[in-house]
N, CA, C and O atoms as a GROMACS GRO file, in nm:
protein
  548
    1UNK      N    1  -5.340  -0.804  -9.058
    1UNK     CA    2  -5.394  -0.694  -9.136
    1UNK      C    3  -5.296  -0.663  -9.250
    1UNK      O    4  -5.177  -0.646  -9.224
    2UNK      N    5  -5.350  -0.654  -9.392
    2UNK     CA    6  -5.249  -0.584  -9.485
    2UNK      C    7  -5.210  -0.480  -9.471
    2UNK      O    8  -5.269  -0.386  -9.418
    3UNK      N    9  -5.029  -0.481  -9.547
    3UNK     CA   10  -5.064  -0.334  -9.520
    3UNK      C   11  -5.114  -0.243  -9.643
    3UNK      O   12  -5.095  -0.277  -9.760
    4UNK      N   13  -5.177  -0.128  -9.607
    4UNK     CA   14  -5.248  -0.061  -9.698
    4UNK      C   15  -5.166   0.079  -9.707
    4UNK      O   16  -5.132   0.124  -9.597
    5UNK      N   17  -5.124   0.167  -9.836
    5UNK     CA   18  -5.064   0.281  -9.918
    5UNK      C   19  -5.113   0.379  -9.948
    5UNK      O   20  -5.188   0.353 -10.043
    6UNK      N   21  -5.117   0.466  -9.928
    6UNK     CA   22  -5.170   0.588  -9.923
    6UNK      C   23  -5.137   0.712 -10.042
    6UNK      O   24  -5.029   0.770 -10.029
    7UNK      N   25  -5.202   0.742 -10.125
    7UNK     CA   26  -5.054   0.836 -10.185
    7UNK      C   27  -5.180   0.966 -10.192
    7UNK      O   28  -5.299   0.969 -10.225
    8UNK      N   29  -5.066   1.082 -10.136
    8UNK     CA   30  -5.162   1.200 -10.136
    8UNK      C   31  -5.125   1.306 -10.219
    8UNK      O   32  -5.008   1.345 -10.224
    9UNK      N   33  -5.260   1.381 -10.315
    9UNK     CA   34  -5.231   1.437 -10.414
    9UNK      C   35  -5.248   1.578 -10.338
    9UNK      O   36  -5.353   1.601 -10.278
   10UNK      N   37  -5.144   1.670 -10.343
   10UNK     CA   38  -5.150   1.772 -10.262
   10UNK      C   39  -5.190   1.898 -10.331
   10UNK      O   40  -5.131   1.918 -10.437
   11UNK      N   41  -5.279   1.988 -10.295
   11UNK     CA   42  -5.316   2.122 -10.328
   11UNK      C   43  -5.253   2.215 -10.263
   11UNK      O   44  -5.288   2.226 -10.146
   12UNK      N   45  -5.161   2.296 -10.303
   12UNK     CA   46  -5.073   2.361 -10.247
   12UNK      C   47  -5.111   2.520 -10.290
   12UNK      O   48  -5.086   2.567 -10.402
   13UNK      N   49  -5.188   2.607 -10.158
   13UNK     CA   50  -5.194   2.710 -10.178
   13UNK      C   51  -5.099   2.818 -10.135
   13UNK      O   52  -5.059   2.799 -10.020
   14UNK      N   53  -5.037   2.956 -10.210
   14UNK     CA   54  -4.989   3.007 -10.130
   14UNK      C   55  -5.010   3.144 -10.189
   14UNK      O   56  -5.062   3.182 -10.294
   15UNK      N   57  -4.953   3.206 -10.086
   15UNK     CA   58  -4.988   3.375 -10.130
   15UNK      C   59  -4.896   3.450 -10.078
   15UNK      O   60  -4.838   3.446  -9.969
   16UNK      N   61  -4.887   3.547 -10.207
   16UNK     CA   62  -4.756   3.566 -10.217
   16UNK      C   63  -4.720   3.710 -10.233
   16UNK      O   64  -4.824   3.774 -10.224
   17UNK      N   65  -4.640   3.771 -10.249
   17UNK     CA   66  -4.618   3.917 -10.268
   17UNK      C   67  -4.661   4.004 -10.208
   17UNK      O   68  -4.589   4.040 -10.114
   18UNK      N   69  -4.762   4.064 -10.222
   18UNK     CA   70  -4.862   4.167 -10.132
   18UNK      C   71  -4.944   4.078 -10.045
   18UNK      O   72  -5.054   4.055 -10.094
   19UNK      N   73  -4.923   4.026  -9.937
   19UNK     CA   74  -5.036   3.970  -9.873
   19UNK      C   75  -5.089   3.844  -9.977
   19UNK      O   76  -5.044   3.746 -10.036
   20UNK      N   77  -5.271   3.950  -9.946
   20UNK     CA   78  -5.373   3.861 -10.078
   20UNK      C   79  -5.359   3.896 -10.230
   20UNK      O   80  -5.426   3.854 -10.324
   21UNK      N   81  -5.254   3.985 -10.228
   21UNK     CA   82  -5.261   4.005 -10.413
   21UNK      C   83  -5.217   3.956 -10.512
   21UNK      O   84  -5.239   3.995 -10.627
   22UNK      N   85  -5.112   3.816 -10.463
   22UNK     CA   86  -5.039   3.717 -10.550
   22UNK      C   87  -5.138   3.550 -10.496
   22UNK      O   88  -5.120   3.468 -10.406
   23UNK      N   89  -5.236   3.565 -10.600
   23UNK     CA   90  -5.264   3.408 -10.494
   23UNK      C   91  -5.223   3.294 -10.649
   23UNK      O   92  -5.200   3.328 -10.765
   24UNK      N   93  -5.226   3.177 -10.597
   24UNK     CA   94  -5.136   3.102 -10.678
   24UNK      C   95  -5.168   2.959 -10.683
   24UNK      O   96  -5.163   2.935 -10.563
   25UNK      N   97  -5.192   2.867 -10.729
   25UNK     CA   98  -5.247   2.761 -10.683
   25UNK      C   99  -5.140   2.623 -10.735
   25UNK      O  100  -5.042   2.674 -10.789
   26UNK      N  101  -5.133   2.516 -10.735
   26UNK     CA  102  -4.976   2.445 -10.792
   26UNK      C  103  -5.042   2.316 -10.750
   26UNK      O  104  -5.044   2.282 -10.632
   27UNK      N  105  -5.109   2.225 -10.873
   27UNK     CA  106  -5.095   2.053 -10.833
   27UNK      C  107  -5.027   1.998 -10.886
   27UNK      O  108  -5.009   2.011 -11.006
   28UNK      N  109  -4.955   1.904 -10.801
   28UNK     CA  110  -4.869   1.837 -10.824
   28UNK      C  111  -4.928   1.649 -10.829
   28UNK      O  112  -4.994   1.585 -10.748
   29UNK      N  113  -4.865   1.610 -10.963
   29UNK     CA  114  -4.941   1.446 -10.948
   29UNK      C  115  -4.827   1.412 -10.951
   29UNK      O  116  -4.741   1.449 -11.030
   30UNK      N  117  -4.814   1.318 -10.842
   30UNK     CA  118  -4.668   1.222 -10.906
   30UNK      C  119  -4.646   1.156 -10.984
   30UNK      O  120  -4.721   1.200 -11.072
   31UNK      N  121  -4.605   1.090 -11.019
   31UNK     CA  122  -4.554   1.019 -11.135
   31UNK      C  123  -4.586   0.877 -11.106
   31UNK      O  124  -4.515   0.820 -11.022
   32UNK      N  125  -4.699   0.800 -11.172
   32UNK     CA  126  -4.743   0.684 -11.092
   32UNK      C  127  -4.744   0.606 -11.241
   32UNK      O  128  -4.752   0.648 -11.356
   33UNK      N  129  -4.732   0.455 -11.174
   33UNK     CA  130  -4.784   0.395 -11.301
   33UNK      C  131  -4.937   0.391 -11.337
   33UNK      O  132  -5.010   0.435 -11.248
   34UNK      N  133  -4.988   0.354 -11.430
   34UNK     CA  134  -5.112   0.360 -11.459
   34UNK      C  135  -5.187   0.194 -11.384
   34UNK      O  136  -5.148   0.078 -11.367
   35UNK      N  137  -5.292   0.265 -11.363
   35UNK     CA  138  -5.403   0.179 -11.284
   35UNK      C  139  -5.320   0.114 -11.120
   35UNK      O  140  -5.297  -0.003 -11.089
   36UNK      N  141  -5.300   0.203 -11.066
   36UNK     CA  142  -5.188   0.196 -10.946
   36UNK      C  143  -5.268   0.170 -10.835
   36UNK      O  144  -5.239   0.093 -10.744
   37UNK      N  145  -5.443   0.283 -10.852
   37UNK     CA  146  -5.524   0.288 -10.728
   37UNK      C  147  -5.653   0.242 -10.732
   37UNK      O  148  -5.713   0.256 -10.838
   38UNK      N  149  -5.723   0.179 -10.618
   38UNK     CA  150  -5.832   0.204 -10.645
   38UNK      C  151  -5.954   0.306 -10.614
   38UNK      O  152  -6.070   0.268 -10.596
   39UNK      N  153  -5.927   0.398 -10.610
   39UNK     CA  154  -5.956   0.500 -10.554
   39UNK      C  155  -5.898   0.641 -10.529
   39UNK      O  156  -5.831   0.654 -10.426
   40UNK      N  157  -5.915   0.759 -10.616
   40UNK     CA  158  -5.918   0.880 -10.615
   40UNK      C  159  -5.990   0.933 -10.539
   40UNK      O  160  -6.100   0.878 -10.535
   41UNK      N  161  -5.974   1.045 -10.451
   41UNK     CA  162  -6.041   1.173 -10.433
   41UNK      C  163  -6.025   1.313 -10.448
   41UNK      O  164  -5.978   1.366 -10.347
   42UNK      N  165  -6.041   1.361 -10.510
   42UNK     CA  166  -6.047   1.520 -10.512
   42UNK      C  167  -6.172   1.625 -10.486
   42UNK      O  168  -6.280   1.649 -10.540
   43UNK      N  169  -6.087   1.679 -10.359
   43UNK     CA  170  -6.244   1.767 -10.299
   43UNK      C  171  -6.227   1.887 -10.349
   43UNK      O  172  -6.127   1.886 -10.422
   44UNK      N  173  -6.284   2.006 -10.344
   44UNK     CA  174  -6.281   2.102 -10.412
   44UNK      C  175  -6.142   2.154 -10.447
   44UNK      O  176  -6.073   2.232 -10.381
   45UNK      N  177  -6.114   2.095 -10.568
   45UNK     CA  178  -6.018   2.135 -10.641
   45UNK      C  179  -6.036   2.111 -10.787
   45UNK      O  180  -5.928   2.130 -10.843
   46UNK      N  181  -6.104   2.086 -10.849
   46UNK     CA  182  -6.121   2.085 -10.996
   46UNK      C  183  -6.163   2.222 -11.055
   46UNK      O  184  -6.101   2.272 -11.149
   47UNK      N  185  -6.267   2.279 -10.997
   47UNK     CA  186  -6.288   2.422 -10.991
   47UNK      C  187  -6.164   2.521 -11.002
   47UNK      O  188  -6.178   2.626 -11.065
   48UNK      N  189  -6.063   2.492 -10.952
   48UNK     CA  190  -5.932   2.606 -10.935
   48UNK      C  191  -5.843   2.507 -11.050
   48UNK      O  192  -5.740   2.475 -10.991
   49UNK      N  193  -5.842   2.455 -11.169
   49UNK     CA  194  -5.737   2.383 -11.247
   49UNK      C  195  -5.819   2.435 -11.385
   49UNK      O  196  -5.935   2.415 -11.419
   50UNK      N  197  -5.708   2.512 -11.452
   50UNK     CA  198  -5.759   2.500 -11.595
   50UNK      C  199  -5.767   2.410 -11.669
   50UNK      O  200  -5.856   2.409 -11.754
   51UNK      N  201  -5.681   2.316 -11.659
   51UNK     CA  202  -5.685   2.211 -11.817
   51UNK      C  203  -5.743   2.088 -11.687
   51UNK      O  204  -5.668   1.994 -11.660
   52UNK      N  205  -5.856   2.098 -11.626
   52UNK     CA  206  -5.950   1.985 -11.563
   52UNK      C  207  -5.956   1.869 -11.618
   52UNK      O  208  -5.946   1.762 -11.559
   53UNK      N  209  -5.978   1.891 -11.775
   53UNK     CA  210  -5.985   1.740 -11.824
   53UNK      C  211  -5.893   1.697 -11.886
   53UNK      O  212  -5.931   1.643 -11.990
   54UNK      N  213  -5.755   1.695 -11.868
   54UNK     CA  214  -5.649   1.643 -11.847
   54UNK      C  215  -5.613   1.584 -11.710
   54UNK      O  216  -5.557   1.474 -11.708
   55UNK      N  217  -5.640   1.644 -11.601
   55UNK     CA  218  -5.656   1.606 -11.455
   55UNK      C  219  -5.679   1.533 -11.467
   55UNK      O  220  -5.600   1.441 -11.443
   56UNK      N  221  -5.880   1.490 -11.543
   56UNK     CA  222  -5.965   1.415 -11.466
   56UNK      C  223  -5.917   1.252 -11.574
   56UNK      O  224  -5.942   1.133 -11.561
   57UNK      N  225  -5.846   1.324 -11.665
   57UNK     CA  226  -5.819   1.147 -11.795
   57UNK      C  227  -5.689   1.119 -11.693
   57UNK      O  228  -5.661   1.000 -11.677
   58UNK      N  229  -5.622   1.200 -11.634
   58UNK     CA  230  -5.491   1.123 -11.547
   58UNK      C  231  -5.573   1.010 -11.444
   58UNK      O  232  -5.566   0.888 -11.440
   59UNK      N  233  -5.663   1.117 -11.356
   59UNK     CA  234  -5.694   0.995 -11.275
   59UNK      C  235  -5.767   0.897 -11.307
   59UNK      O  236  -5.786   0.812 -11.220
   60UNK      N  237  -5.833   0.878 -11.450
   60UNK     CA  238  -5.877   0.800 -11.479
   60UNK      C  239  -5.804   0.651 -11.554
   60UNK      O  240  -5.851   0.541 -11.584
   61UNK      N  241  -5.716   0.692 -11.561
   61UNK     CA  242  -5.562   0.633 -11.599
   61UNK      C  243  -5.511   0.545 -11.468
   61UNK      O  244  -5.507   0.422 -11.477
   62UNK      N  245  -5.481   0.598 -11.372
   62UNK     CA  246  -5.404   0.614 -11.273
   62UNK      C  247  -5.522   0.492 -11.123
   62UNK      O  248  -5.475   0.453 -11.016
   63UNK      N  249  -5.672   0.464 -11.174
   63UNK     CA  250  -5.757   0.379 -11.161
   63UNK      C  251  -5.750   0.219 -11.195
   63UNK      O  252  -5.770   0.183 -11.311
   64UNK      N  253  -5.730   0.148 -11.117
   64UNK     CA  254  -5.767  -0.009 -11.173
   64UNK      C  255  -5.916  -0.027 -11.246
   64UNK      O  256  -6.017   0.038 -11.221
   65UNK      N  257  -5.902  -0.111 -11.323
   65UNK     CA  258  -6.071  -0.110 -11.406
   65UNK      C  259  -6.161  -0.165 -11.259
   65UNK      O  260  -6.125  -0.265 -11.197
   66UNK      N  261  -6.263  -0.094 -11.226
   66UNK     CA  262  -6.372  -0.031 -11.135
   66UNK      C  263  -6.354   0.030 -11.059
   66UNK      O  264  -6.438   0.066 -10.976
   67UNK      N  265  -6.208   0.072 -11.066
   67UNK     CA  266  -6.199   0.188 -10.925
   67UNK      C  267  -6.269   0.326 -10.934
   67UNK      O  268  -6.337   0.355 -11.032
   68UNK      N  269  -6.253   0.403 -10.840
   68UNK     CA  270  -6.372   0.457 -10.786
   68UNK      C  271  -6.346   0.617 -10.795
   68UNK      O  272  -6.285   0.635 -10.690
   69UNK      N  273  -6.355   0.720 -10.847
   69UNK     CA  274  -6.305   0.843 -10.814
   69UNK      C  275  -6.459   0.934 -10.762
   69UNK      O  276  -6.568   0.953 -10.815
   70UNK      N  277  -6.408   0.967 -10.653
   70UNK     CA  278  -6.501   1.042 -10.577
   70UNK      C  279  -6.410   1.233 -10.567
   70UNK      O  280  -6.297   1.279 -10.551
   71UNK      N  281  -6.534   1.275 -10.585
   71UNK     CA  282  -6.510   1.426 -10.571
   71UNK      C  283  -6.648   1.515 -10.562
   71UNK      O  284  -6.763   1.487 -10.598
   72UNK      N  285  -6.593   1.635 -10.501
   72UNK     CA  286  -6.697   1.727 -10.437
   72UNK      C  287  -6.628   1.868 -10.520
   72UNK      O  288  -6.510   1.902 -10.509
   73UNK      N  289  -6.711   1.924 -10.586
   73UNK     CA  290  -6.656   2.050 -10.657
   73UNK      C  291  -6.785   2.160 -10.684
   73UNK      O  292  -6.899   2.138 -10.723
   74UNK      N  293  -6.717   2.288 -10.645
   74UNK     CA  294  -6.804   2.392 -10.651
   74UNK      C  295  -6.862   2.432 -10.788
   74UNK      O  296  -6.793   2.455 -10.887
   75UNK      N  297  -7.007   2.438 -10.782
   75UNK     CA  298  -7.087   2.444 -10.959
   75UNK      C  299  -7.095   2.570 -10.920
   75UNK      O  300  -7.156   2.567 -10.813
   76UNK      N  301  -7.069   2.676 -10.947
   76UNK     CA  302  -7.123   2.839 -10.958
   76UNK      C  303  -7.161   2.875 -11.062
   76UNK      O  304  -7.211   2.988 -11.061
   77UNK      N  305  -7.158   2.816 -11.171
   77UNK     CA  306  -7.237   2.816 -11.253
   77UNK      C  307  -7.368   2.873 -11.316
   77UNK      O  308  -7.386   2.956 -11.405
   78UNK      N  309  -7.441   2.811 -11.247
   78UNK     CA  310  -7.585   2.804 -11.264
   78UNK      C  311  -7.655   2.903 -11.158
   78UNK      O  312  -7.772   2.939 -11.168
   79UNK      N  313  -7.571   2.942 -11.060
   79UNK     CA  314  -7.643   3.022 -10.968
   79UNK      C  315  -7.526   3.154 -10.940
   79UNK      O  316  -7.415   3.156 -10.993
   80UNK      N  317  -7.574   3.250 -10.853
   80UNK     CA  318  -7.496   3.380 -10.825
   80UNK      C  319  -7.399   3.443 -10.935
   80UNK      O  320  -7.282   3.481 -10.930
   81UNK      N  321  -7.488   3.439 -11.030
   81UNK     CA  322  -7.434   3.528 -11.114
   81UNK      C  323  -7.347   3.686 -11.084
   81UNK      O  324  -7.226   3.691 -11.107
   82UNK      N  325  -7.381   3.743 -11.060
   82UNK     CA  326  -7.301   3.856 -11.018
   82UNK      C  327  -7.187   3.838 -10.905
   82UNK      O  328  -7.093   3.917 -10.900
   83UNK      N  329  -7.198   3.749 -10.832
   83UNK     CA  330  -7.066   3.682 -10.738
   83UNK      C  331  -6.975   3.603 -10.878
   83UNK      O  332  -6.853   3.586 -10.878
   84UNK      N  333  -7.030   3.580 -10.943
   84UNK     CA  334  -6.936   3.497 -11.077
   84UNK      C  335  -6.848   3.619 -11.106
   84UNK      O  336  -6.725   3.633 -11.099
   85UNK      N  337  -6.958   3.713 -11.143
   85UNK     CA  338  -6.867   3.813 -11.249
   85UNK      C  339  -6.728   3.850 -11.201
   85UNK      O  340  -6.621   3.852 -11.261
   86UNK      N  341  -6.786   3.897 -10.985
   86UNK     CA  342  -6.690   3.971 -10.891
   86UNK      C  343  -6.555   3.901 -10.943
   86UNK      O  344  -6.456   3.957 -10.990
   87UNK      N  345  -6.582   3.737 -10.919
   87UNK     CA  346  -6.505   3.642 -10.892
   87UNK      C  347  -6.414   3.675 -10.991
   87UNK      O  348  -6.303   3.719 -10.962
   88UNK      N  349  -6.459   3.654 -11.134
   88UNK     CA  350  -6.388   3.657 -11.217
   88UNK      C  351  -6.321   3.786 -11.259
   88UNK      O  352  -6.212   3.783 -11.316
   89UNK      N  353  -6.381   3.894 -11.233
   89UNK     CA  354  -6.270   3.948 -11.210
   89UNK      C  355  -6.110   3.956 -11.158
   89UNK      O  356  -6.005   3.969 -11.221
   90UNK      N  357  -6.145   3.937 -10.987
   90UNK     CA  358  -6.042   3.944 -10.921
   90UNK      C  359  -5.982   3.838 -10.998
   90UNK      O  360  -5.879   3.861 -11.061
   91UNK      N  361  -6.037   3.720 -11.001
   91UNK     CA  362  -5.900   3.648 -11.080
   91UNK      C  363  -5.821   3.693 -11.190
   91UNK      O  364  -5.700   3.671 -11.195
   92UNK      N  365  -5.870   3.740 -11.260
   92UNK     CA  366  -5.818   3.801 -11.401
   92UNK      C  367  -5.706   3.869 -11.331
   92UNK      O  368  -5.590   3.840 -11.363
   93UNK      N  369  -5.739   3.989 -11.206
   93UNK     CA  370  -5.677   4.116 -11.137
   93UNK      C  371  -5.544   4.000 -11.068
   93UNK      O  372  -5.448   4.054 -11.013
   94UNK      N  373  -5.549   3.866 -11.074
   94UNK     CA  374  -5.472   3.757 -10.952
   94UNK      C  375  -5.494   3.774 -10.810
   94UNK      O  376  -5.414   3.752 -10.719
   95UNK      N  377  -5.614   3.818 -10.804
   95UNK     CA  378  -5.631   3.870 -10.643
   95UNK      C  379  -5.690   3.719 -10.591
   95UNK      O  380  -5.678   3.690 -10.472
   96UNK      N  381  -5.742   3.641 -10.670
   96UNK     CA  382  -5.783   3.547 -10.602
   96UNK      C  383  -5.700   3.446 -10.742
   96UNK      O  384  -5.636   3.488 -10.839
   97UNK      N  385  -5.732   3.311 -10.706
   97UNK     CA  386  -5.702   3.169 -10.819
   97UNK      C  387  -5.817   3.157 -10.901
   97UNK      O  388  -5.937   3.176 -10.881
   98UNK      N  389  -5.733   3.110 -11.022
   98UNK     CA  390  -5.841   3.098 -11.135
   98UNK      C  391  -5.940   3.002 -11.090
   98UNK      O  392  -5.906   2.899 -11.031
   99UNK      N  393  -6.054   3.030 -11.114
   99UNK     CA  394  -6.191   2.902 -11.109
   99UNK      C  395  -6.241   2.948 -11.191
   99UNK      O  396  -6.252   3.063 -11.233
  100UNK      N  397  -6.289   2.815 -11.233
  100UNK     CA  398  -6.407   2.766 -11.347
  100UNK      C  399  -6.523   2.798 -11.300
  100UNK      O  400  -6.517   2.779 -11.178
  101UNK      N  401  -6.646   2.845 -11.336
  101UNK     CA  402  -6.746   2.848 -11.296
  101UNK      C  403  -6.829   2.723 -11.366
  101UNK      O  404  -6.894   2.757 -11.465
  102UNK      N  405  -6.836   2.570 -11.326
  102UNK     CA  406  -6.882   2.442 -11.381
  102UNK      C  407  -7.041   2.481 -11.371
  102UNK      O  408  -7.069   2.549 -11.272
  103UNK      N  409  -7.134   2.453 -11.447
  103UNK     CA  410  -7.271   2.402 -11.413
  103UNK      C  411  -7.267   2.288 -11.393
  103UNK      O  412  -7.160   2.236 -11.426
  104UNK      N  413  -7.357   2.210 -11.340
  104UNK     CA  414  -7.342   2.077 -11.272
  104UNK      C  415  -7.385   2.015 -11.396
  104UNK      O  416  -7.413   1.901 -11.360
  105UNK      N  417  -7.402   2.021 -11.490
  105UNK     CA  418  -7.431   1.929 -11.603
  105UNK      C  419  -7.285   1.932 -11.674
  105UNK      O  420  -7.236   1.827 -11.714
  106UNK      N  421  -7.223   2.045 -11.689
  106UNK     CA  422  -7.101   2.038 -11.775
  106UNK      C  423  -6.976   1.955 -11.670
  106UNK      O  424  -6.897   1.882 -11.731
  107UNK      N  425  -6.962   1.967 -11.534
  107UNK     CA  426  -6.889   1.872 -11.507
  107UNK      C  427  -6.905   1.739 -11.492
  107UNK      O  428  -6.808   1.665 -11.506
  108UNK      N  429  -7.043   1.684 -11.459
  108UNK     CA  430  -7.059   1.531 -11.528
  108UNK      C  431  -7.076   1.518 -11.674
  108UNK      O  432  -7.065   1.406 -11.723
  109UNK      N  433  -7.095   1.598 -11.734
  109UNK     CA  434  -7.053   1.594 -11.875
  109UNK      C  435  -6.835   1.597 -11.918
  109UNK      O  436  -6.775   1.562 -12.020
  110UNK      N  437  -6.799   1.637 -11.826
  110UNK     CA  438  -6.634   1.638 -11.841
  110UNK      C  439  -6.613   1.475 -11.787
  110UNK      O  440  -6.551   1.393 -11.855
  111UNK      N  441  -6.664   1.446 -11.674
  111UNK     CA  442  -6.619   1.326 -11.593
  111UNK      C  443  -6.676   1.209 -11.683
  111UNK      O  444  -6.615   1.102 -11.682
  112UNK      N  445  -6.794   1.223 -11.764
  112UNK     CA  446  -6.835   1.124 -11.844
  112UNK      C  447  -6.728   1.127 -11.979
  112UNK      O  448  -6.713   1.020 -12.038
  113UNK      N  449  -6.662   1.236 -12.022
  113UNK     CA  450  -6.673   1.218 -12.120
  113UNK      C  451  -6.480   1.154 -12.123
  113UNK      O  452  -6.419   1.127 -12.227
  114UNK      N  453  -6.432   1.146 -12.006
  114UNK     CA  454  -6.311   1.104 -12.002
  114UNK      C  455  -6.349   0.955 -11.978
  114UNK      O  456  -6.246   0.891 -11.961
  115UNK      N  457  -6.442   0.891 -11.973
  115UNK     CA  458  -6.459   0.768 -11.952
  115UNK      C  459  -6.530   0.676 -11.833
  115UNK      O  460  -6.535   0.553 -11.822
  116UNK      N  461  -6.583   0.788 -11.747
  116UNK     CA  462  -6.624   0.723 -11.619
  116UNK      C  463  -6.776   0.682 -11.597
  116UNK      O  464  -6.850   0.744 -11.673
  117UNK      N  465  -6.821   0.619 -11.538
  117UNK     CA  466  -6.957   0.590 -11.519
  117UNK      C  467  -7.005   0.617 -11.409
  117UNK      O  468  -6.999   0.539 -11.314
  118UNK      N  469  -7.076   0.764 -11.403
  118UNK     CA  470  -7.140   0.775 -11.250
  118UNK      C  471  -7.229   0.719 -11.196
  118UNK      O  472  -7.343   0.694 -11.235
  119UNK      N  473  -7.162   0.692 -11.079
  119UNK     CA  474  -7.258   0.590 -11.026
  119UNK      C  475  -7.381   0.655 -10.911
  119UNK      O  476  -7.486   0.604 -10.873
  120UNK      N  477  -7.300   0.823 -10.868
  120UNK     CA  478  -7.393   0.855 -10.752
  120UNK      C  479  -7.344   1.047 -10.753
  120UNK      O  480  -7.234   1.094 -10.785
  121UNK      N  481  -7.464   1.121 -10.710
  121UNK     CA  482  -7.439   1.254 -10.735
  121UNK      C  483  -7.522   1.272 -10.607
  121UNK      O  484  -7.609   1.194 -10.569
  122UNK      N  485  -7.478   1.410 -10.531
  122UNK     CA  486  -7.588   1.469 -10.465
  122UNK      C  487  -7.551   1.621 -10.467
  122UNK      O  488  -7.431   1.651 -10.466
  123UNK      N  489  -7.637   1.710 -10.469
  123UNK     CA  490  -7.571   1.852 -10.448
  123UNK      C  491  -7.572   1.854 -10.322
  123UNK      O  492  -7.677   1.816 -10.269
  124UNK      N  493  -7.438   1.904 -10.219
  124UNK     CA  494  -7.440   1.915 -10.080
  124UNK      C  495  -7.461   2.048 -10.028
  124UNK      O  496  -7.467   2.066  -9.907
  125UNK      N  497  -7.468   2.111 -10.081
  125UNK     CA  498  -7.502   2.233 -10.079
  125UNK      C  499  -7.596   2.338 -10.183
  125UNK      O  500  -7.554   2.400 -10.280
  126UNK      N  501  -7.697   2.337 -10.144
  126UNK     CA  502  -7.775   2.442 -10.227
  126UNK      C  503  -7.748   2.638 -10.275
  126UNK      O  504  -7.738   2.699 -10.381
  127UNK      N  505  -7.747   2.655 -10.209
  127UNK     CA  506  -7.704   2.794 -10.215
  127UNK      C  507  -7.586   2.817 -10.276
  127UNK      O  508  -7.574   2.896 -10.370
  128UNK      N  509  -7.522   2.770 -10.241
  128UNK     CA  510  -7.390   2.799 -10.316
  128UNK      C  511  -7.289   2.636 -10.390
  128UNK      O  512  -7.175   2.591 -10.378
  129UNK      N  513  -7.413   2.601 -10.462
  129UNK     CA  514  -7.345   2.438 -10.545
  129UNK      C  515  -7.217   2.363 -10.500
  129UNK      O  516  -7.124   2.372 -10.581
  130UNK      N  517  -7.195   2.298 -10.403
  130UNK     CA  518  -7.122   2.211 -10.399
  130UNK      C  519  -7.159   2.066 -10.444
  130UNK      O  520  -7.226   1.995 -10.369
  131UNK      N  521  -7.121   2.026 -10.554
  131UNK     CA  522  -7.158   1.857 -10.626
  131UNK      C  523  -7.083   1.773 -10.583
  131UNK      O  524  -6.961   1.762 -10.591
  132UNK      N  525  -7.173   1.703 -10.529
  132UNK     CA  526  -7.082   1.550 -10.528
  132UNK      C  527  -7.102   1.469 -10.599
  132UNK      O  528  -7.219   1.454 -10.634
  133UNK      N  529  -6.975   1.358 -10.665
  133UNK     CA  530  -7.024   1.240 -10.795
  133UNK      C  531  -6.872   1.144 -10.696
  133UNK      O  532  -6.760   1.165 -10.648
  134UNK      N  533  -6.973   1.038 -10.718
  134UNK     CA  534  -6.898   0.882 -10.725
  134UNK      C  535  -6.899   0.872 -10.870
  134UNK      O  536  -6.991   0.920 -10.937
  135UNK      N  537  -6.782   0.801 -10.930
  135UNK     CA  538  -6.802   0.770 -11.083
  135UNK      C  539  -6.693   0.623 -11.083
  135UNK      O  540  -6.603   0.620 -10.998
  136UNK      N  541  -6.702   0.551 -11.144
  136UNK     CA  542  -6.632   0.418 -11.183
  136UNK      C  543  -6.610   0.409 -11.361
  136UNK      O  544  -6.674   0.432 -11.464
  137UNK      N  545  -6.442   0.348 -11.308
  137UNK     CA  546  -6.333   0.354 -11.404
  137UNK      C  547  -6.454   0.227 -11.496
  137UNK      O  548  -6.421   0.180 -11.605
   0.00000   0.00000   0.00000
């Protein structure tokens, strides 16, 4: 059997100060050469990163030509409007981490537009938008 490498991109939550009133969020990418993997995943974490499409051109970088980046990210977007607003509040207040509120067209519109070709989408959740996309480097 080969052996096979693992490298894990960690989401590091913590909270801090008052309890829930410092929340904080921190990704860390290591320092890789380019086209290192074949295969990314990021599960709900694009939603909590401001500069996303810088993220999403790293891992698209960081891909051998057809590798595969799979991810699942919350669209709030398009639905529960007034849970948006709450949301965004508290974040503003730092009571919770910044999120994006994506519509599911504007984040395959981000993932396309860094270069990827989706190959497969499903919403896994209705009520409250969780998207899934396969996309190739």
């Amino acid at each position: 059997m080969a052996n096979k490498n693992f490298t894990i991109l960690d989401l590091i939550i913590s909270l801090r100060d008052m309890g829930f009133a410092m929340a904080s969020i921190t990704v860390t990418i290591r320092e890789q050469s380019d086209e290192a993997y074949d295969v990314v995943m990021a599960f709900n974490i694009l939603c909590y990163i401001k500069e996303d499409d810088k993220v999403i051109q790293r891992i698209y970088e960081l891909l051998k030509p057809g590798g595969v980046f799979i991810s699942a990210t919350d669209c709030l977007g398009d639905k529960m409007k007034l849970m948006n607003v709450l949301m965004s509040v508290c974040s503003k207040l730092r009571l919770i981490p910044f999120m994006k509120f994506y519509k599911i067209g504007d984040l395959e519109e981000n993932i396309k537009r860094n270069g990827f070709k989706i190959l497969e989408t499903q919403n896994l959740h209705h009520g409250m938008p969780n998207y899934f996309i396969a996309a190739m480097k």
